[in-house]
PyMOL Python script that loads the backbone (N, CA, C, O; Angstrom):
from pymol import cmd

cmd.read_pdbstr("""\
ATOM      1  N   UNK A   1       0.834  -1.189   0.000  1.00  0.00           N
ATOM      2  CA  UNK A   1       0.000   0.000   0.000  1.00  0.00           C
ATOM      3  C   UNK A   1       0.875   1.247   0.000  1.00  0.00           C
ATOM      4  O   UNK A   1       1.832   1.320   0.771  1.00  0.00           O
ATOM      5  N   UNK A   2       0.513   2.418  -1.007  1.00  0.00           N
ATOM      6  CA  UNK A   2       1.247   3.895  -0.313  1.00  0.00           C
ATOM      7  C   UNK A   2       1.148   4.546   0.430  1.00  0.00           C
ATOM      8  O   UNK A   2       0.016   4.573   0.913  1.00  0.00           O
ATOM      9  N   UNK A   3       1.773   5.122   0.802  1.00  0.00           N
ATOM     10  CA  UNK A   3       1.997   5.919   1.834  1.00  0.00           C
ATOM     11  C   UNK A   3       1.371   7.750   1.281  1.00  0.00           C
ATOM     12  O   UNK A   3       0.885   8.238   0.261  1.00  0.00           O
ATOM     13  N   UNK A   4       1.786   8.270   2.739  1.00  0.00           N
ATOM     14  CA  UNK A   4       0.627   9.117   2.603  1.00  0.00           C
ATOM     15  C   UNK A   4       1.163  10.207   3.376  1.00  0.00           C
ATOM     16  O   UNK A   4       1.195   9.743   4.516  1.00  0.00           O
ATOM     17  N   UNK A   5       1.663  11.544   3.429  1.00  0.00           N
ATOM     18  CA  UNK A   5       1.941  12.518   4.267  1.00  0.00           C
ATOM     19  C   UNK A   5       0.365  13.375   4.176  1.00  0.00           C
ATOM     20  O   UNK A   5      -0.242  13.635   3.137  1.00  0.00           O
ATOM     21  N   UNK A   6      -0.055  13.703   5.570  1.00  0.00           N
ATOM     22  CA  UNK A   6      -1.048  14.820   5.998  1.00  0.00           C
ATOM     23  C   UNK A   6      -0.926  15.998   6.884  1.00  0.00           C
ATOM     24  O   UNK A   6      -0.532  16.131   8.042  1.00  0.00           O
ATOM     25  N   UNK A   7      -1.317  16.693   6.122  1.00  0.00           N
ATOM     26  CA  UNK A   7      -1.279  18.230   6.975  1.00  0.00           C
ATOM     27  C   UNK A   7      -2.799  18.767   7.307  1.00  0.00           C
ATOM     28  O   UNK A   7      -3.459  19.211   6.368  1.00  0.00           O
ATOM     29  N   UNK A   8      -3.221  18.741   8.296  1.00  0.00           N
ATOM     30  CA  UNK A   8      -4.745  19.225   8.564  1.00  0.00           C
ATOM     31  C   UNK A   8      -4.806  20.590   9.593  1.00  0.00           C
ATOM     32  O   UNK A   8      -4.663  20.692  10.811  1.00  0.00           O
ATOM     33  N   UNK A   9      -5.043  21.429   8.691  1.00  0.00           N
ATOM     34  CA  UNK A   9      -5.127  23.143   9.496  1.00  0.00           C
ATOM     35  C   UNK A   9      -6.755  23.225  10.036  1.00  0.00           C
ATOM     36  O   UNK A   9      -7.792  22.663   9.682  1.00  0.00           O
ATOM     37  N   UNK A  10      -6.364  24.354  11.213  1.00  0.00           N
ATOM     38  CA  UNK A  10      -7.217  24.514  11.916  1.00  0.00           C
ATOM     39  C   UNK A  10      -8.392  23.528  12.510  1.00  0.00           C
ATOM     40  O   UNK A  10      -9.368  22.981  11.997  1.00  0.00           O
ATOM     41  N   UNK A  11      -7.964  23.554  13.528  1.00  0.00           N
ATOM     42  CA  UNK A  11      -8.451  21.786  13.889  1.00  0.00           C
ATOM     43  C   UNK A  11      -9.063  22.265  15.269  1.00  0.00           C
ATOM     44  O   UNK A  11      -8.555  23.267  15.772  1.00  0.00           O
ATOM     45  N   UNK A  12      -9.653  21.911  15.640  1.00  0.00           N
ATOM     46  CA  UNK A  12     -10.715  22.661  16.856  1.00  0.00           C
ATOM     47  C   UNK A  12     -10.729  21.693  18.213  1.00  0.00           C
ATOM     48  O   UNK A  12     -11.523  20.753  18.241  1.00  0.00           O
ATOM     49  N   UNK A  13      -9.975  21.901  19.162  1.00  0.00           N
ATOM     50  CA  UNK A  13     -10.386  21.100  20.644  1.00  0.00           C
ATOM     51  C   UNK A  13     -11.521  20.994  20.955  1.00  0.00           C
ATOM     52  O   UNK A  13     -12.040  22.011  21.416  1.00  0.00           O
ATOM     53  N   UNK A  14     -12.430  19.656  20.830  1.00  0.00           N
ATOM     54  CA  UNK A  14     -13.347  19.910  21.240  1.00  0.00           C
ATOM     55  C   UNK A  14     -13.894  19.774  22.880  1.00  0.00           C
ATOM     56  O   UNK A  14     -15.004  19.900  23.399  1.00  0.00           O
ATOM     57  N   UNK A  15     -12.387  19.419  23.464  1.00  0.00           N
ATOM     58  CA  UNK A  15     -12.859  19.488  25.260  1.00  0.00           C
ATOM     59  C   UNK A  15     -12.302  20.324  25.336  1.00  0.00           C
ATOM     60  O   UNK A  15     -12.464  20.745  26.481  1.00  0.00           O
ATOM     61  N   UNK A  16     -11.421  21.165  24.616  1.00  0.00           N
ATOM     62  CA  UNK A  16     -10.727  22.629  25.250  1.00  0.00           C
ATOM     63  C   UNK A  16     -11.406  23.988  24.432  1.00  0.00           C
ATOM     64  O   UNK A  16     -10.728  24.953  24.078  1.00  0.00           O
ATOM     65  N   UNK A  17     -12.614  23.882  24.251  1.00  0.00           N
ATOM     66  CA  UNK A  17     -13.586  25.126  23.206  1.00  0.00           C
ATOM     67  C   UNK A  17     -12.660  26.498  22.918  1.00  0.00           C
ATOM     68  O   UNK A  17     -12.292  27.095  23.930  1.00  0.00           O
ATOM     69  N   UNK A  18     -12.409  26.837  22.112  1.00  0.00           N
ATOM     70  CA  UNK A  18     -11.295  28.035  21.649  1.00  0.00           C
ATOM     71  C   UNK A  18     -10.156  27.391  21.630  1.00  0.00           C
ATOM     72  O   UNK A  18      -9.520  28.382  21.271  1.00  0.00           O
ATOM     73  N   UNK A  19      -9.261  26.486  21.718  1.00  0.00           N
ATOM     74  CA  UNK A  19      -8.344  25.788  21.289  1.00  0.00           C
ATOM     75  C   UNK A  19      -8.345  25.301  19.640  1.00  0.00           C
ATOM     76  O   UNK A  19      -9.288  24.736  19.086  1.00  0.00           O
ATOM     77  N   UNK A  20      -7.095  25.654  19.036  1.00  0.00           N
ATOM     78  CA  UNK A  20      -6.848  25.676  17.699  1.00  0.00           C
ATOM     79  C   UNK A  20      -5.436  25.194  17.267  1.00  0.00           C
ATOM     80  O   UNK A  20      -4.406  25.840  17.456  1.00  0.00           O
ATOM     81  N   UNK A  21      -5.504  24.138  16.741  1.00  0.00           N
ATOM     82  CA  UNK A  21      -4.008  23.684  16.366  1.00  0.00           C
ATOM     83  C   UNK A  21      -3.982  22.993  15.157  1.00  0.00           C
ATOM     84  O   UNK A  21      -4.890  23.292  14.383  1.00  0.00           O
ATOM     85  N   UNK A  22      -3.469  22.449  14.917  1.00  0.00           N
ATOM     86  CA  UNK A  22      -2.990  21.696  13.538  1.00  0.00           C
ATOM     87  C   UNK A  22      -2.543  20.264  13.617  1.00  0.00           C
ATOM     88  O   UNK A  22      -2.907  19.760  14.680  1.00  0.00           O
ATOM     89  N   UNK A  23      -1.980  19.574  12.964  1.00  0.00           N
ATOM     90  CA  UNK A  23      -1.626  18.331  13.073  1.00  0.00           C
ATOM     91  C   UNK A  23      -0.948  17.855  11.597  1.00  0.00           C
ATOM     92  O   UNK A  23      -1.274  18.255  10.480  1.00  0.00           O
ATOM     93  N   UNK A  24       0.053  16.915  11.937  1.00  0.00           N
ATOM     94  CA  UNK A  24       0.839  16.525  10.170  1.00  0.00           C
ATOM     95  C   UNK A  24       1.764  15.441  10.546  1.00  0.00           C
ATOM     96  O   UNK A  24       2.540  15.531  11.497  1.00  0.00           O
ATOM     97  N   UNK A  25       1.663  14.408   9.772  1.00  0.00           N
ATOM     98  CA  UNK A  25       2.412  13.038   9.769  1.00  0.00           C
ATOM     99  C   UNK A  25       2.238  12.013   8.452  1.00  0.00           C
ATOM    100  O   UNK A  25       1.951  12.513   7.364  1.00  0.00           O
ATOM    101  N   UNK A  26       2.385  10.835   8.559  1.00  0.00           N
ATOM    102  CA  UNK A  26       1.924  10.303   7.595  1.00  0.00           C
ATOM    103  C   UNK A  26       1.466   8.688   8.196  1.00  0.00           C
ATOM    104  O   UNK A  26       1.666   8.243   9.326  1.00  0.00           O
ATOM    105  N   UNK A  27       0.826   8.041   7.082  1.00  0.00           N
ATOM    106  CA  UNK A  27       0.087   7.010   6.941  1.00  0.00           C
ATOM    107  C   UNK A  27       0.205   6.431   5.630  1.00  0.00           C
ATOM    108  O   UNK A  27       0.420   6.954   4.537  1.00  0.00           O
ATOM    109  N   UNK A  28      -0.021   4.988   6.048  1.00  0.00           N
ATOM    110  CA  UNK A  28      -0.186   4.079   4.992  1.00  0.00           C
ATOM    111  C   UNK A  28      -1.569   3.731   4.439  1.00  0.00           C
ATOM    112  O   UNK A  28      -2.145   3.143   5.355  1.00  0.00           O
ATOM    113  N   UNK A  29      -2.250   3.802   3.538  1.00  0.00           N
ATOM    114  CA  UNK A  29      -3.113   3.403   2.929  1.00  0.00           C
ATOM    115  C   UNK A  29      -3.694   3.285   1.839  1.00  0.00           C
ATOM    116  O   UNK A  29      -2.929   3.782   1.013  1.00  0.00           O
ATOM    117  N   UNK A  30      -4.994   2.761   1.116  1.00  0.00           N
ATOM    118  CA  UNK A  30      -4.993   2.194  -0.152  1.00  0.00           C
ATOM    119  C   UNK A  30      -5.852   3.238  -0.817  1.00  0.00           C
ATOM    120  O   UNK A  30      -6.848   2.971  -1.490  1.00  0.00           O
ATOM    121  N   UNK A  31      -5.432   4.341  -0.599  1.00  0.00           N
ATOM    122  CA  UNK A  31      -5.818   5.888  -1.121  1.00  0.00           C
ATOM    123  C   UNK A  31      -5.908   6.431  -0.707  1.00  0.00           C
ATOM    124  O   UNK A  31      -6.043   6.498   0.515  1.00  0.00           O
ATOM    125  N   UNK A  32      -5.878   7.608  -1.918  1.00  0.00           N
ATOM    126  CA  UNK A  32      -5.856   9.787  -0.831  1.00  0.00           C
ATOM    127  C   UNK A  32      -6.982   9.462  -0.124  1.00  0.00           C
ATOM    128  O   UNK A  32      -6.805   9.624   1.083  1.00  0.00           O
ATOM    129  N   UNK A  33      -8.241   9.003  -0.461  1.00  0.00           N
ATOM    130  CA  UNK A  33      -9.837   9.221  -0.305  1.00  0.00           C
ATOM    131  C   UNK A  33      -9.552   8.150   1.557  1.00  0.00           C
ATOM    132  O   UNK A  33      -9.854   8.534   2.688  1.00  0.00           O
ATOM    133  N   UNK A  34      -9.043   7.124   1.225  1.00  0.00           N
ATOM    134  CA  UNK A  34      -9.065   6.322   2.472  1.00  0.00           C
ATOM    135  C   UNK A  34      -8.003   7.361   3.519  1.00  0.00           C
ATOM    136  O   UNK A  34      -8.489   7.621   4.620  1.00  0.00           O
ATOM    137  N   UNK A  35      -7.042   7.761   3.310  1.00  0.00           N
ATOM    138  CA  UNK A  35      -6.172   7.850   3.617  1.00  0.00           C
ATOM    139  C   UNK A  35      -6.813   9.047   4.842  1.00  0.00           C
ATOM    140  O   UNK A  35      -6.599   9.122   6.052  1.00  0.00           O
ATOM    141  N   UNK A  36      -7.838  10.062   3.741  1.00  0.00           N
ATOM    142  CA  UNK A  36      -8.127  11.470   4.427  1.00  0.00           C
ATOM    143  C   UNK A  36      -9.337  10.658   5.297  1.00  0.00           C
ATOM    144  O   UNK A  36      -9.617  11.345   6.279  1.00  0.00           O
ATOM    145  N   UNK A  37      -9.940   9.728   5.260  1.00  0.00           N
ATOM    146  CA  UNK A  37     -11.114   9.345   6.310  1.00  0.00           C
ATOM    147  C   UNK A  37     -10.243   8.716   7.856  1.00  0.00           C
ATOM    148  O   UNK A  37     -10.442   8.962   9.046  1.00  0.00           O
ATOM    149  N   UNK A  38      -9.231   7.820   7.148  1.00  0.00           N
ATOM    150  CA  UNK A  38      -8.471   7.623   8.280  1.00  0.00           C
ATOM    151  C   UNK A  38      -7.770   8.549   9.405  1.00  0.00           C
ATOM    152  O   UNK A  38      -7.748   8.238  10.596  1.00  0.00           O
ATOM    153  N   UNK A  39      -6.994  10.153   8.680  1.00  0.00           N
ATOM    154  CA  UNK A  39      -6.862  11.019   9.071  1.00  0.00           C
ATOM    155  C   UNK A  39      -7.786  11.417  10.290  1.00  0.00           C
ATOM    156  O   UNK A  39      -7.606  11.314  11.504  1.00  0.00           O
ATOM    157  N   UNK A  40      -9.012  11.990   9.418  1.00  0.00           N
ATOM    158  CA  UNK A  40     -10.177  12.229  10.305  1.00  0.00           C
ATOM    159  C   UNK A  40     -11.065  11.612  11.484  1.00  0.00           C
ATOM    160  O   UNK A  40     -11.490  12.211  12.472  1.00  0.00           O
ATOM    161  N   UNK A  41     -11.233  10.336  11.157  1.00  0.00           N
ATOM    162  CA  UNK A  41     -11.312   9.409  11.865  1.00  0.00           C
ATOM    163  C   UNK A  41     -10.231   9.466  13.290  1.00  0.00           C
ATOM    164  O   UNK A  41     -10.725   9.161  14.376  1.00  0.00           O
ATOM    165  N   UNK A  42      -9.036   9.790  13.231  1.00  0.00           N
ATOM    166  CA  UNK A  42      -7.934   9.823  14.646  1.00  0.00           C
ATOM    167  C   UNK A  42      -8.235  10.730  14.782  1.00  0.00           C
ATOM    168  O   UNK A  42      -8.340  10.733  16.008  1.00  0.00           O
ATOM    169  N   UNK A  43      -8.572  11.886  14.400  1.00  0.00           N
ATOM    170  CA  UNK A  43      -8.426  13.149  14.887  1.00  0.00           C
ATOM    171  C   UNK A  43      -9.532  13.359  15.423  1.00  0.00           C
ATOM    172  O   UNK A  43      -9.473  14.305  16.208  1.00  0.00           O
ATOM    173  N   UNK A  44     -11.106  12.612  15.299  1.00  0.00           N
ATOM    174  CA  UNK A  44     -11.841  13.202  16.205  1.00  0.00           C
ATOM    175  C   UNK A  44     -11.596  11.849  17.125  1.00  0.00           C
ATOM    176  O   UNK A  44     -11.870  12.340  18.220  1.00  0.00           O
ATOM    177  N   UNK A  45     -11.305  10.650  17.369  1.00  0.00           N
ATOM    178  CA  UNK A  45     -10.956  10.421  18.357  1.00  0.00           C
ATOM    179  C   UNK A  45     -10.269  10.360  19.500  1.00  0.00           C
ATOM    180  O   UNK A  45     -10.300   9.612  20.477  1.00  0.00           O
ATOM    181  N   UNK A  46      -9.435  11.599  19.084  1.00  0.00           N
ATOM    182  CA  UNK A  46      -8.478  12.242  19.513  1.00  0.00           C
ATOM    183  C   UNK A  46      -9.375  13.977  20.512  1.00  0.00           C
ATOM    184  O   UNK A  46      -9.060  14.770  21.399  1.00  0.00           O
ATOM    185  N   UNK A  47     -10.141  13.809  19.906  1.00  0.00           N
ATOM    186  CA  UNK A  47     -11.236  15.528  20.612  1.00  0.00           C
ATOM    187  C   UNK A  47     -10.907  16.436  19.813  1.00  0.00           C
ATOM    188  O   UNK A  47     -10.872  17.629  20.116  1.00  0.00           O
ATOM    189  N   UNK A  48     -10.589  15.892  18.530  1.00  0.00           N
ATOM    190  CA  UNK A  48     -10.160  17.436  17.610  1.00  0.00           C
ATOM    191  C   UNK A  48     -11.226  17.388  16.474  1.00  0.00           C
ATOM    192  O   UNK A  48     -11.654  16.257  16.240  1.00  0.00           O
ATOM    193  N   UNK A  49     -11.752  18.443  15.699  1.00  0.00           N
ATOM    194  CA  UNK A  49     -12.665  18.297  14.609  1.00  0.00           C
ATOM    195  C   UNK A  49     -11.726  19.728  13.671  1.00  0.00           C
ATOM    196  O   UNK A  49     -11.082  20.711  14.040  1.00  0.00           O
ATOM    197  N   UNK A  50     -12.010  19.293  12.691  1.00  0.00           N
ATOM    198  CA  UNK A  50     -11.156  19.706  11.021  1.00  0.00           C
ATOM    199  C   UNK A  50     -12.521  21.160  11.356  1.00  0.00           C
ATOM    200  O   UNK A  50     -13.674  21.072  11.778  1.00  0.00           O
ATOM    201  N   UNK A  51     -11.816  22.188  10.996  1.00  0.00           N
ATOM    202  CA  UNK A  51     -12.661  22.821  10.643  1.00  0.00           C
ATOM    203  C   UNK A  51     -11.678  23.789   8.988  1.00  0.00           C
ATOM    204  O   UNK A  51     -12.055  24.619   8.161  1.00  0.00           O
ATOM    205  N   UNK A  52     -10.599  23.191   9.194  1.00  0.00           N
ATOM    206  CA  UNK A  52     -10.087  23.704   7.679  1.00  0.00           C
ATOM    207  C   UNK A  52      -9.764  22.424   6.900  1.00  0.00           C
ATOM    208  O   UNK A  52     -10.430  21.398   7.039  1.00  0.00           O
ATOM    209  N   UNK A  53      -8.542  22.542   5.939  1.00  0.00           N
ATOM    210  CA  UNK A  53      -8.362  21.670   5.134  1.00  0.00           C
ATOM    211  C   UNK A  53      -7.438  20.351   5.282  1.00  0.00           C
ATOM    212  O   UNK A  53      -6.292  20.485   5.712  1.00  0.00           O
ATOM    213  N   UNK A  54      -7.770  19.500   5.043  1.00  0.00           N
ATOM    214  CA  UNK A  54      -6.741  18.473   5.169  1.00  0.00           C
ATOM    215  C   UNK A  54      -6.432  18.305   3.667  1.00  0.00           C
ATOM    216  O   UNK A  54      -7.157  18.158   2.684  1.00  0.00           O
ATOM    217  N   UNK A  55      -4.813  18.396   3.878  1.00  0.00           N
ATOM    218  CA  UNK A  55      -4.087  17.855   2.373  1.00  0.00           C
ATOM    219  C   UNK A  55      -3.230  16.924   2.802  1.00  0.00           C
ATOM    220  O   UNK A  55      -2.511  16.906   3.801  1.00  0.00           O
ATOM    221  N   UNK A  56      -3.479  15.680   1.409  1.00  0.00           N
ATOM    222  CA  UNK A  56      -3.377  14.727   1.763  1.00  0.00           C
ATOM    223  C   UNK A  56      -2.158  14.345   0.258  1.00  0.00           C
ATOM    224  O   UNK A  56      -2.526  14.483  -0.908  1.00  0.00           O
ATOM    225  N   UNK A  57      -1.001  13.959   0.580  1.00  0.00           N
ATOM    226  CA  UNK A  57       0.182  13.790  -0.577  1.00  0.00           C
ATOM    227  C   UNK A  57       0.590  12.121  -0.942  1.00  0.00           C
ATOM    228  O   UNK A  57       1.074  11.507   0.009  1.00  0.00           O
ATOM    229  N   UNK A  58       0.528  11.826  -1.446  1.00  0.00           N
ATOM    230  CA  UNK A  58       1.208  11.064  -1.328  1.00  0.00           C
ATOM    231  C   UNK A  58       2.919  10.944  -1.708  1.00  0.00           C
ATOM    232  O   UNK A  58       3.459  11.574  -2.618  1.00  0.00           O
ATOM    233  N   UNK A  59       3.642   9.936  -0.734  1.00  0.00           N
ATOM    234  CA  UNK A  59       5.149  10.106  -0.537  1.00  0.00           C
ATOM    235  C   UNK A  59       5.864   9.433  -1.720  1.00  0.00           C
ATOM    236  O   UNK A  59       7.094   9.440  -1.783  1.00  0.00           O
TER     237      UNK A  59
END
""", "prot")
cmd.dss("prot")
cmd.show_as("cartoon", "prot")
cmd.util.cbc("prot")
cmd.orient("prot")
């Protein structure tokens, strides 16, 4: 499978309300399309919600 670098701006705490940060790493998976659900998927289980863009590259 390829790999995958992500950068996701403005990203919203949702147990810390007015908290704003970002996040960027990469992942393996079997597309941009999988790749950006997987993204999203950690990040709100994480207490964060996308409120800008996630770009998604592959490496």
């Amino acid at each position: 499978m390829p790999k995958y670098a992500f950068t996701a701006e403005k990203l919203t705490d949702t147990l810390t309300p007015g908290e704003i940060t970002s996040a960027s790493g990469t992942l393996t998976a079997s597309s941009p399309q999988a790749a950006k659900k997987a993204v999203e998927r950690s990040l709100r289980s994480r207490g964060y919600e996308s409120t800008g863009d996630i770009t998604i590259t592959q490496k």
